[in-house]
N, C-alpha and C positions, 0 to 999 in steps of 0.2 A: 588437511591433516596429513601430517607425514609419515612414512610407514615408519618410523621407531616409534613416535607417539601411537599408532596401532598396535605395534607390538606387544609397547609396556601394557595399555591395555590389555592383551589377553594375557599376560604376565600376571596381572592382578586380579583378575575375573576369568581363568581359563573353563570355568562351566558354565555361570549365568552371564548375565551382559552389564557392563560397566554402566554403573550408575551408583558414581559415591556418594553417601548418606551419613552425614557426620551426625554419633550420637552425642549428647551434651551430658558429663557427669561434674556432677557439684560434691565437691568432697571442701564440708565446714570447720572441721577438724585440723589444726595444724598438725597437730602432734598425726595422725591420719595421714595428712599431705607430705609429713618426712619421712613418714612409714612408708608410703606406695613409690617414694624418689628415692628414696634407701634399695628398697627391692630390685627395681631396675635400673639402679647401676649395679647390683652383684649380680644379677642375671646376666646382664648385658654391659657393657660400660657404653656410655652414651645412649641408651635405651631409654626414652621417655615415658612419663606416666600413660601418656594415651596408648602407645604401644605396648606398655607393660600388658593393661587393662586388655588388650586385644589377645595377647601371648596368655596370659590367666585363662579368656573365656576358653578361648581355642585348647587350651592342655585338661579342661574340665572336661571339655565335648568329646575331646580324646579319649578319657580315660577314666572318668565318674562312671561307677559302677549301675546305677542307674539309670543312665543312659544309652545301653545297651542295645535297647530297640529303638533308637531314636539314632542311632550312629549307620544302622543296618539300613531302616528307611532311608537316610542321605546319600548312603551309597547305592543304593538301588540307586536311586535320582537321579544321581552324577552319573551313574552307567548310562543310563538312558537318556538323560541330554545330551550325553557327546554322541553316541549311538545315532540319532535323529540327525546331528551337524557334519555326523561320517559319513552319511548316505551320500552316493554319486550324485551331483547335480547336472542335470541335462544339457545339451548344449543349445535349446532353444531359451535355455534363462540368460539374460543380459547382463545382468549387474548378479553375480554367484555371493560375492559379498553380502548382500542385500536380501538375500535369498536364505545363506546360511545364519544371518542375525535371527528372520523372521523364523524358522525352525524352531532355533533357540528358543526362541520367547513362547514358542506355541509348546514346544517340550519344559521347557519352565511351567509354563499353565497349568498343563497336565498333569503336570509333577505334585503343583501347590494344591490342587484340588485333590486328588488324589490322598495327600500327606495326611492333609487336615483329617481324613478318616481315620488313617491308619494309626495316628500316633492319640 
């Protein structure tokens, strides 16, 4: 793997760890499917539905009033899994890479165990 392909990785995952998960929506509706390709070209010009779909949920999580304490809980999270990946790692660790993945995932754990109370 080469480090631009690393990069964009944490480009696109800079708090949990890559691993994309395509979801699958079925929309039967034409008149529906010119409605959601209509939106995102005035959003965006050349913005496709799945990204629309993705820019939708993320501007709800943003800013739906109800989501209030579900926004607070994520940000704690995110403080704390980088927090855990910031820590100095020693110089008896070999592979730091590998080192600072497993952090992550163990700070992600923590985090999902955690969440599921709180929220």
């Amino acid at each position: 793997m080469a480090w631009h392909h690393t990069a964009r990785e944490k480009q696109l995952a800079p708090i949990g760890q890559y691993r994309p998960y395509p979801y699958r929506v079925v929309v039967h509706d034409t008149f529906r499917q010119y409605q959601l390709s209509m939106a995102a070209l005035i959003i965006r010009n050349g913005m496709s539905v799945p990204e629309f779909l993705l820019f939708s949920a993320g501007y709800v999580l943003t800013h739906h009033r109800e989501l209030k304490r579900f926004r607070s809980v994520f940000r704690k999270g995110a403080r704390e899994i980088l927090a855990a990946v910031a820590e100095p790692i020693g110089p008896e660790t070999l592979e730091p890479i590998s080192e600072q993945e497993r952090r992550r995932e163990e700070a992600f754990q923590r985090f999902a165990e955690w969440a599921e109370g709180e929220l």
